[in-house]
N, C-alpha and C positions, 0 to 999 in steps of 0.2 A: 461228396460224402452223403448227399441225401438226394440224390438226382431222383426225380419220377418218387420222392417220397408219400406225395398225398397218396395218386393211385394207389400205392403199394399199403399204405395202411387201410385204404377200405378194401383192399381186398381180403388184406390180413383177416380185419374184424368180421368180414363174413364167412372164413372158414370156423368147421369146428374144434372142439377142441382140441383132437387126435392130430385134424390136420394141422393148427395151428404148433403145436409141439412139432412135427415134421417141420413145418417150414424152419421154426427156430433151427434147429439141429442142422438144417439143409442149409441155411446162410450163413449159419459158424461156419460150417465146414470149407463154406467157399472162399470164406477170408482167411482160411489155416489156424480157425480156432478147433481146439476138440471137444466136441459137448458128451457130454456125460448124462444120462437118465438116473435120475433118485425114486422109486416108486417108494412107496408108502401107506398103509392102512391105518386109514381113522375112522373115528366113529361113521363118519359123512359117507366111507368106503375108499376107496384104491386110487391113489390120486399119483402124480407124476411128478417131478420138478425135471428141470435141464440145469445141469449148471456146465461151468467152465474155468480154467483157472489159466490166466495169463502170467507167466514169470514161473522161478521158482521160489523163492522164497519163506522162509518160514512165518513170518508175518503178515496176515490178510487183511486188506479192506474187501468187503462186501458192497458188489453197484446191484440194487435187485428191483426185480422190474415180476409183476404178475402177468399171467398173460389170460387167465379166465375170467377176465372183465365181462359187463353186457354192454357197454358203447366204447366208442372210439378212442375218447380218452382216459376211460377206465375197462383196459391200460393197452390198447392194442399199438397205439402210439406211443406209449414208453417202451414194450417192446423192441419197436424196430428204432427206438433213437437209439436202444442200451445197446441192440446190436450196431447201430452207426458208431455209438461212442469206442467199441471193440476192437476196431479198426485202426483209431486215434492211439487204443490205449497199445498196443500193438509195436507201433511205434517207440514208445516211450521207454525208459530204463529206470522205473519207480525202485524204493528200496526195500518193497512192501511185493508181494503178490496181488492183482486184482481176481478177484473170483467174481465171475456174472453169476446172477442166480435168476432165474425164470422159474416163477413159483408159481405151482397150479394150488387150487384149495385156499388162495387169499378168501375168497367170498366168504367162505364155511370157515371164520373165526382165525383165520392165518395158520389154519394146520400145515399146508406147505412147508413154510420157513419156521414153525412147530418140531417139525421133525428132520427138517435138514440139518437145524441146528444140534439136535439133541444125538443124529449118527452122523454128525459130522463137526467131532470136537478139534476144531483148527483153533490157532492163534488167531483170533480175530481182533482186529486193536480198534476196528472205525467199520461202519457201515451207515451205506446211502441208499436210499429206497427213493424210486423215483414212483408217483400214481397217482392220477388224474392228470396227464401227462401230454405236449406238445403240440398244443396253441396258448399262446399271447403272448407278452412282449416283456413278461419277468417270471424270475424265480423267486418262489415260497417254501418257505419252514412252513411244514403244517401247523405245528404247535404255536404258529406268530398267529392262526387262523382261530385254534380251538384255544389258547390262552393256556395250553398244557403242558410243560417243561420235561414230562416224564413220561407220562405216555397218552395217547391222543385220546379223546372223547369217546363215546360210544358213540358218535355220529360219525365220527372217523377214524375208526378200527381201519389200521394198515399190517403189514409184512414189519415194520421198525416195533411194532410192541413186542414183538415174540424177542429181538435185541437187547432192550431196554429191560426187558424181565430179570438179560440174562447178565446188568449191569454192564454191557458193552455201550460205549458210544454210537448212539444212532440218530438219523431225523431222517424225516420223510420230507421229500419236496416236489411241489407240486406247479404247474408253469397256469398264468393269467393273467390277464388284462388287468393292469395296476388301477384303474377307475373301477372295476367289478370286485377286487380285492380291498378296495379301500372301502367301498359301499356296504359286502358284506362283513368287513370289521364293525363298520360303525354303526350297521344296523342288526349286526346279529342274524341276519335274515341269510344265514349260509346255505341250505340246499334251493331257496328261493333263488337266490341271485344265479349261485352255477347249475341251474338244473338244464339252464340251456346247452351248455359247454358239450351236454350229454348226446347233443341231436349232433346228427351225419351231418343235415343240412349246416348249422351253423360253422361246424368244424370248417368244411368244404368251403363256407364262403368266407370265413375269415383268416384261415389257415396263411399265413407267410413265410417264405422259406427264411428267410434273413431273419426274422425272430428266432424261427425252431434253430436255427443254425447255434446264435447267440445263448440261448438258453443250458443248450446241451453243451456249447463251452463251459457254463458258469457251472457247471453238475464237475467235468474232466477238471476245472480247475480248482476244485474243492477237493480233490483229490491228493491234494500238496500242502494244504492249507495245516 
């Protein structure tokens, strides 16, 4: 499921945008998902989403994943787990449709998932946002971080506020090292403690496959919950 995934996420993170949107669409395609382009104009200008819908179903959960991040694992790494998890979901016979959603323009206020949502009125019952995504050895509710039940801080504007706005079920979840997670609960010291999480270097030397494996179970098994 994630063979040769480090490599393939720094390479991910070093293309550009255009390209990065390519590759998305080019790895749906290789597992028989079919991706779909949403363009869009906002203030910010002309932005792109991918989405995809596995099943048919008249009822959606949303797994969405950014991909115009500026490090690793915000979000080039939630990218290619959400496409690992696609694979998984693929398999499965939910009662629900999954829609992926790869959303450009998170950075610029979540216009992405702004306007995906707004032409694209599905039944949606539940939505997962995965960013800051695929190193350490748990999964996090953001709002267990910002202490915000509704919608996250202005320190942590994600894609789930634009859900929440629109009273859907959503959280955003983020993967870290439970002693970094405990640290910045209890000191408050949040962009201090993860600003490292943000370097190549550390990703690369801490990276585990058996974590990320675990992690992006606990994301697919939320999916039933």
């Amino acid at each position: 499921m994630f063979d040769n995934f480090l490599k393939r996420v720094v390479f991910f993170h070093n293309l550009s945008i255009v390209e990065r949107r390519n590759r998305i669409e080019s790895e749906l395609s290789e597992i028989g998902v079919s991706p779909k382009e949403h363009v869009f104009h906002s203030c910010f200008g002309t932005g792109c989403n991918v989405w995809a819908e596995i099943g048919e179903k008249s009822k959606k959960i949303v797994l969405s994943a950014h991909y115009d991040g500026n490090s690793i694992v915000d979000n080039s790494a939630g990218v290619l787990s959400l496409i690992g998890m696609a694979r998984q979901i693929m398999k499965a016979d939910y009662p629900f449709s999954v829609i992926l959603l790869f959303s450009d323009f998170e950075e610029n206020f979540q216009q992405g998932a702004l306007y995906f949502l707004k032409d694209h009125p599905f039944d949606i019952i539940r939505s997962i946002n995965i960013d800051g995504f695929g190193i350490g050895d748990n999964l996090y509710p953001l709002h267990e971080l910002t202490g915000n039940t509704n919608t996250d801080s202005d320190l942590f504007l994600t894609d789930r506020d634009e859900f929440v706005k629109r009273k859907l079920p959503s959280v955003s979840y983020f993967s870290a090292f439970a002693d970094d997670f405990e640290a910045a609960k209890k000191t408050g010291r949040v962009f201090d403690t993860f600003e490292k999480y943000h370097k190549s270097s550390f990703f690369c030397e801490k990276f585990n496959e058996k974590n990320h494996v675990g992690i992006c179970s606990k994301i697919l098994n939320l999916l039933m919950d």
